[in-house]
C-alpha positions as CSV (number, residue, x, y, z in Angstrom):
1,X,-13.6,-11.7,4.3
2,X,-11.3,-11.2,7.4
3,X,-13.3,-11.4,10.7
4,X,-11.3,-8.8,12.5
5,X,-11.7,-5.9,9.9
6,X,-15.3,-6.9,9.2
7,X,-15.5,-6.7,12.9
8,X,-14.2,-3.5,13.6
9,X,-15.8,-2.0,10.7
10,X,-18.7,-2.9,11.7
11,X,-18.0,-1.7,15.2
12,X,-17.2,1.6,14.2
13,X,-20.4,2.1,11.6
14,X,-22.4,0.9,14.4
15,X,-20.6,4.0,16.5
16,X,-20.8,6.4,14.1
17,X,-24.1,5.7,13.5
18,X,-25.1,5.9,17.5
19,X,-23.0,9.1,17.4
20,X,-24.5,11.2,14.4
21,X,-22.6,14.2,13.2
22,X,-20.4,15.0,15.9
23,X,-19.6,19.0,16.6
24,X,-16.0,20.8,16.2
25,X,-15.4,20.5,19.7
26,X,-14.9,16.9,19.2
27,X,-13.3,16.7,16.3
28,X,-10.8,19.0,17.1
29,X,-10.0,16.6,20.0
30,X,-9.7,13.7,18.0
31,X,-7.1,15.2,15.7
32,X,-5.3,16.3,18.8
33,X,-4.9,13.2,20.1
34,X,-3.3,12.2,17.2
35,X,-1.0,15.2,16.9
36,X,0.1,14.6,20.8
37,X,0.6,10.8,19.4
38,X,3.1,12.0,16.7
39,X,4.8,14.5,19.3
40,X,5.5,12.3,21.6
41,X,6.9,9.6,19.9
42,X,8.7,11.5,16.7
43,X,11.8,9.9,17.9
44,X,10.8,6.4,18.1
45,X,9.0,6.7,14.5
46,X,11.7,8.1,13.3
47,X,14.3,5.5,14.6
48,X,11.7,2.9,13.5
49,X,11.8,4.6,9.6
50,X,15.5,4.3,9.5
51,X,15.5,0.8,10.5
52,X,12.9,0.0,7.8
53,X,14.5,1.2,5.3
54,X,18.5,0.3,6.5
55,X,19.7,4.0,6.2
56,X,17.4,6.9,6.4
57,X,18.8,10.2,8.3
58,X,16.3,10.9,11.2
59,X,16.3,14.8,9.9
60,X,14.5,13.6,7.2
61,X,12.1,11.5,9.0
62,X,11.0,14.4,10.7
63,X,10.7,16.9,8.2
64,X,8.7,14.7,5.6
65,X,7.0,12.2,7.9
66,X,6.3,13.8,11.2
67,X,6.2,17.5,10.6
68,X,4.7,17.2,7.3
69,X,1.8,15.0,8.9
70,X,1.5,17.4,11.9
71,X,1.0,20.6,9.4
72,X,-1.8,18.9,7.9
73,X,-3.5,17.8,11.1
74,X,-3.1,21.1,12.3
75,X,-4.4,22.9,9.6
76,X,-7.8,20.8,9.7
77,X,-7.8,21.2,13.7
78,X,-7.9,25.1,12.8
79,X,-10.0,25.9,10.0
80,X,-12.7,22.3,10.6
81,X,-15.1,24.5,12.0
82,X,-14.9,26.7,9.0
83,X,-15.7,24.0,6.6
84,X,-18.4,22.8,8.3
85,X,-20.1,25.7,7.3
86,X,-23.2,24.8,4.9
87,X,-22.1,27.1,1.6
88,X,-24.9,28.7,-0.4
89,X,-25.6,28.4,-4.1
90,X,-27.7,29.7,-6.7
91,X,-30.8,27.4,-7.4
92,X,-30.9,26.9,-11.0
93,X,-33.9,25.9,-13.4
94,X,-36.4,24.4,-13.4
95,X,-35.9,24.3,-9.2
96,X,-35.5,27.9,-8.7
97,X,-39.2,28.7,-8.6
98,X,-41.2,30.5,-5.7
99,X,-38.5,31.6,-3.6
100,X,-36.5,28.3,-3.9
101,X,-32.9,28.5,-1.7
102,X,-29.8,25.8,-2.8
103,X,-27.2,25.0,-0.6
104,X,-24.0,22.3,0.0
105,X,-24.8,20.8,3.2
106,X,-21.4,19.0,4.4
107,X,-22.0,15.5,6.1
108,X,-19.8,13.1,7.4
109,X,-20.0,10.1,5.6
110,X,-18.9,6.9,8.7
111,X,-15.7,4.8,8.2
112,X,-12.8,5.6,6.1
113,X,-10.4,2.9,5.0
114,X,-6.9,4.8,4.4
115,X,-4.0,3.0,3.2
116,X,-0.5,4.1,3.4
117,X,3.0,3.9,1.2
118,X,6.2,2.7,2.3
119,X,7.9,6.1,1.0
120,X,6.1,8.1,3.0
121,X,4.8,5.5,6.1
122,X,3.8,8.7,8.2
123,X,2.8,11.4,6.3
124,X,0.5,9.2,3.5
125,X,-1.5,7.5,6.9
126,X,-2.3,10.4,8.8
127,X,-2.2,13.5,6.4
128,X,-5.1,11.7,4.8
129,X,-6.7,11.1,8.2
130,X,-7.2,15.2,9.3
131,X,-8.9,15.7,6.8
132,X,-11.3,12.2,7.6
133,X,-11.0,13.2,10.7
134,X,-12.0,16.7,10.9
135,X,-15.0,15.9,8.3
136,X,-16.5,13.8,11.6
137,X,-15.5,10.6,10.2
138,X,-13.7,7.7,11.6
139,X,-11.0,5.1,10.4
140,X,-8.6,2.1,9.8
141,X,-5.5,2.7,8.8
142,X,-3.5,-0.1,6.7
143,X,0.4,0.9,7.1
144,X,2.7,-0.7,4.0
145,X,4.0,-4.2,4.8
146,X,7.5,-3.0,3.2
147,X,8.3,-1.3,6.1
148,X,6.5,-3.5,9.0
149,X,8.7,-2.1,11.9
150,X,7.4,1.3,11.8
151,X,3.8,-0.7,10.9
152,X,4.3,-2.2,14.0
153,X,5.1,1.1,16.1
154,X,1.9,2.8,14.4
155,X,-0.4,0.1,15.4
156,X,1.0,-0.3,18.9
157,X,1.2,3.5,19.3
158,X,-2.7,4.0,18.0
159,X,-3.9,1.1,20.0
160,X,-2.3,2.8,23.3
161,X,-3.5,6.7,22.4
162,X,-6.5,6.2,20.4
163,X,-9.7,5.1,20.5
164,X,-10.3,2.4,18.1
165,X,-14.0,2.8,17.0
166,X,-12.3,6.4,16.2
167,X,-8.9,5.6,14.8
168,X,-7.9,2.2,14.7
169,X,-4.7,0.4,12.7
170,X,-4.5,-3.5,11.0
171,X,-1.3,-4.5,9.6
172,X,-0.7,-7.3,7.0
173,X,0.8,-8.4,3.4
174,X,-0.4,-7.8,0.7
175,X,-3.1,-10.4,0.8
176,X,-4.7,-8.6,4.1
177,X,-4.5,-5.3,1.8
178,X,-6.4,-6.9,-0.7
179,X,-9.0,-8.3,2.1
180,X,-8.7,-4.8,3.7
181,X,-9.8,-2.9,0.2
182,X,-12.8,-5.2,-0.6
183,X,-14.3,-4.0,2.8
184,X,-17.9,-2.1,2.7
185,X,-15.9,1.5,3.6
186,X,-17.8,4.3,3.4
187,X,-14.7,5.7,1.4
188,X,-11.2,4.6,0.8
189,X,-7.8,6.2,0.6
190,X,-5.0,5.0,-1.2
191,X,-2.0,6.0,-1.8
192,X,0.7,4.0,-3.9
193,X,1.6,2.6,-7.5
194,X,-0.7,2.9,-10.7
195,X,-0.8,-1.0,-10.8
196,X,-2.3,-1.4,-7.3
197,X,-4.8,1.7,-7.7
198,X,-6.1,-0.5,-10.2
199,X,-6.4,-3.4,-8.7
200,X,-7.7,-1.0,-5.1
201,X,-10.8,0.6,-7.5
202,X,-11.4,-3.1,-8.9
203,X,-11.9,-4.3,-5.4
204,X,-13.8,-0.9,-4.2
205,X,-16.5,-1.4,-6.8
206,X,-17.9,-4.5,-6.2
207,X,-19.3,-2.7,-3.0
208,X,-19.5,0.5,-4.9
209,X,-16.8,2.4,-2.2
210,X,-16.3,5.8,-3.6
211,X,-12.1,6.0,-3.6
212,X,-9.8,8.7,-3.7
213,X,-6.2,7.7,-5.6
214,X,-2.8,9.3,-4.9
215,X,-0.8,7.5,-7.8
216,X,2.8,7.5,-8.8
217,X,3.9,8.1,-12.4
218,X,6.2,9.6,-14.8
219,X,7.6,13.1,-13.4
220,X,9.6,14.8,-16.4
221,X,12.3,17.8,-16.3
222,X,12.7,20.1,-19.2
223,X,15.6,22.1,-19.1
224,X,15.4,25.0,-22.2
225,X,18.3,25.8,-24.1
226,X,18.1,29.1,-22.5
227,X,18.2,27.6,-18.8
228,X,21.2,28.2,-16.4
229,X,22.8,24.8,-16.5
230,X,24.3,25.0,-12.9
231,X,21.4,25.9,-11.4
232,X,18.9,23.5,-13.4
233,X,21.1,20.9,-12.5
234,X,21.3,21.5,-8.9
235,X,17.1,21.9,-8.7
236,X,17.3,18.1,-10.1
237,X,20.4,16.6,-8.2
238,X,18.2,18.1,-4.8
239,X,15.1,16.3,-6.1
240,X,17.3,13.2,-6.5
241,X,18.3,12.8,-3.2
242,X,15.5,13.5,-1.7
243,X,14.2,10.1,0.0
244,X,16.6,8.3,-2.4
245,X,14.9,8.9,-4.9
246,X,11.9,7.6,-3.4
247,X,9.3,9.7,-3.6
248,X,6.6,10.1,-6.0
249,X,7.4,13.8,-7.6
250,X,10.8,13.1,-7.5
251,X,12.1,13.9,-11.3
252,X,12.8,10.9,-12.9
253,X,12.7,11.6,-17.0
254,X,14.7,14.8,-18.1
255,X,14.6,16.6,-21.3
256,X,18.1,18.2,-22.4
257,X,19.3,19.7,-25.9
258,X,21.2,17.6,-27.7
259,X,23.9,20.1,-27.7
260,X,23.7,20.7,-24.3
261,X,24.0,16.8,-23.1
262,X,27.5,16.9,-22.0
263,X,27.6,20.2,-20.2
264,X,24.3,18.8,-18.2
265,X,26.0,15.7,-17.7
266,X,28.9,18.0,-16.5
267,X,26.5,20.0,-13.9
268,X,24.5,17.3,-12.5
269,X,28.1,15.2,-11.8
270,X,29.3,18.5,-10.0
271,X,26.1,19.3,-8.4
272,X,25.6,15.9,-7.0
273,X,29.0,15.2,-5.7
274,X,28.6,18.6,-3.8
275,X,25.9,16.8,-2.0
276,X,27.0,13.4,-1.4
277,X,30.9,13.2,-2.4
278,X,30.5,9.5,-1.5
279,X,27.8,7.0,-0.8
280,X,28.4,3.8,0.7
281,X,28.1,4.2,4.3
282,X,26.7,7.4,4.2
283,X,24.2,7.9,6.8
284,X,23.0,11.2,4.7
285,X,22.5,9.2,1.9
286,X,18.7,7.7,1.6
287,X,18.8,3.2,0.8
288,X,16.8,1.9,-1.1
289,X,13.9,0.4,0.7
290,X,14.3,-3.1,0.2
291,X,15.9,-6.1,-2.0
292,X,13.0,-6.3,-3.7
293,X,13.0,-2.9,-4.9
294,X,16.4,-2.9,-5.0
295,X,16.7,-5.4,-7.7
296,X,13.8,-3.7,-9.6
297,X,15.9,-0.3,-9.8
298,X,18.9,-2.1,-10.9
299,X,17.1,-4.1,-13.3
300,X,15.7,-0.9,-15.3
301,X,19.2,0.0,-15.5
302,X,20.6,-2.8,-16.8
303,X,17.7,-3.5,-19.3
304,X,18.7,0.2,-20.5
305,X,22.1,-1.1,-21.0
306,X,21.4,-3.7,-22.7
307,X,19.4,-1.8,-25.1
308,X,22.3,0.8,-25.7
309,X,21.6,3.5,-23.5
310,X,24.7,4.8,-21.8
311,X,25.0,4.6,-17.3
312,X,26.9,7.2,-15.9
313,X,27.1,7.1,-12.1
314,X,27.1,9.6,-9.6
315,X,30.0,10.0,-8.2
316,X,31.3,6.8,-9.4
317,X,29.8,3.0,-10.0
318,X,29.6,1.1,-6.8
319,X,29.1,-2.9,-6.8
320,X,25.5,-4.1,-5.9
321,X,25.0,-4.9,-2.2
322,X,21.8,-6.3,-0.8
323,X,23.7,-5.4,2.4
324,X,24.3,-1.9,2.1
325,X,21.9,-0.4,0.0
326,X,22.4,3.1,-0.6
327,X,23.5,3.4,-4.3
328,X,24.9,6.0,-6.3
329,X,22.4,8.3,-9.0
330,X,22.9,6.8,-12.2
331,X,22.4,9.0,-15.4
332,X,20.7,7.1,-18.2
333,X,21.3,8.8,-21.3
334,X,19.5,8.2,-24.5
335,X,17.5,4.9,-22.9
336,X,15.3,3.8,-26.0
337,X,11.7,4.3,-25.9
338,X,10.8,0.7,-25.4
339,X,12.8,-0.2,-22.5
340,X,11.5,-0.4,-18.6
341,X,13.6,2.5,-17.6
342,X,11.0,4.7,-19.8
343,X,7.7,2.6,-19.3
344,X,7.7,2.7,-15.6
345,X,8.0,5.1,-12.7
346,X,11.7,4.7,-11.5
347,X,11.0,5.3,-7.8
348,X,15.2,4.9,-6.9
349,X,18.4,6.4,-7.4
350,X,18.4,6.9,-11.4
């Protein structure tokens, strides 16, 4: 067990538990504290993103990371008070006897554990924590070690706004995360690969954490024979570039007519050239996070290839660069059941 989270775990229980229930008024306060947090320093996180992942345009940033974080912490600033609200239900047999009354009674439940994805660094960390928050709960966040700079920032920014037996960050590998998920939470929040979920819950139960999963997967297009080919394929090329690929309902398996493959292979070249007509060095274009991940995305494609499936790359091949990054879409045509391209979540440019 790490001493420090154990500590401040153990600090904030002891808090919460001082504490009680705490009204709107103060939970509302909380949250805003963080939404000031996120206002005031949207340029520095975003500055921080694009550094973590060596090319992501700061628009971006802001849309998904900031503003979509803000949206959800100000939607539970306004309505908290409304949920708080015990809601009536019908008492049902053999308890409805002599004038019996039923009700859901909504209780905080102490310290939430809430760990974040590299995709999303912002938004998965504290779109999670309004709604933590504005239950009257407190929390540690654990940022993704794949992008540590904005990690970093988070902590540093939390430890200088917020109150840590309220909101408090701890950064680490992947061997604090494991250390961080076999904690005595009162809940946990994770948000990330299937493979990790797993190993998250495994970890969860031996203290019996109830733990609320936000898992990747397979996210499958079909396009009809009927569809409008231009339009289908400009739906998917959008979805493609957004975050590079990189983002957990991004389409990455797509269902075509046989007699329609070429003029779809036609539409999505043209569609996606009319949004990045070229790639390296283009600061509109999204890198892949890392090497590591990197050489994972490239790997699926040439296992594919090996296997007979055909590449074609959008808007023409580039040379692999652990340097520079940003990569062109490749279409995978026909890959064969078996290979990795089709057993796992892509989760890159393909």
């Amino acid at each position: 067990m790490n001493p420090a989270i154990a500590s401040l775990l153990a600090a904030q229980k002891t808090a919460f538990n001082a504490a009680g229930a705490v009204d709107a008024a103060t939970r509302r306060q909380r949250i805003q504290r963080v939404i000031d947090l996120l206002v005031a320093h949207h340029a520095a996180l975003t500055e921080t993103m694009d550094l973590d992942f060596g090319g992501r345009p700061a628009g971006f940033s802001l849309m998904n990371d900031v503003l979509g974080a803000l949206a959800s912490l100000k939607h539970a600033r306004d309505h908290l008070e409304q949920w708080m609200q015990d809601e009536p239900r019908a008492p049902f047999a053999p308890y409805d006897q002599l004038g019996a009354q039923a009700w859901v009674m909504h209780q905080p439940k102490g310290s939430v554990g809430i760990i974040g994805t590299w995709n999303a660094p912002l938004y998965t960390l504290f779109s999670p924590l309004a709604s933590v928050l504005a239950a009257g709960n407190r929390a540690i966040l654990k940022p993704s070690e794949v992008t540590p700079r904005t990690a970093g920032l988070v902590a540093r920014l939390c430890a200088e706004h917020l109150d840590p037996l309220e909101v408090a960050v701890v950064t680490g590998d992947a061997e604090l995360a494991a250390t961080f998920t076999a904690q005595p939470f009162d809940h946990l929040v994770f948000t990330g690969s299937t493979s990790v979920g797993r190993a998250v819950m495994r970890n969860a139960a031996e203290n019996l954490v109830p733990v609320t999963l936000e898992l990747g997967g397979k996210s499958p297009v079909i396009v009809s024979a009927s569809a409008d080919l231009d339009q289908a394929a400009l739906s998917i090329a959008v979805a493609k570039a957004t975050n590079g690929g990189q983002i957990c309902i991004n389409p990455d398996l797509v269902y075509v007519p046989r007699t329609l493959l070429d003029p779809f292979v036609a539409a999505m070249r043209t569609a996606y050239i009319s949004l990045h007509p070229s790639i390296a060095g283009n600061v509109d274009v999204v890198a892949v996070v890392n090497e590591r991940h990197l050489a994972r995305v490239e790997g699926y494609i040439e296992d594919a290839r090996r296997l007979g499936a055909r590449i074609e790359s959008l808007p023409h091949p580039l040379p692999v660069d652990e340097h520079e990054r940003r990569r062109p879409l490749r279409l995978v045509i026909d890959p064969p059941a078996q290979s990795r391209i089709m057993q796992e979540e892509i989760f890159g440019p393909a």
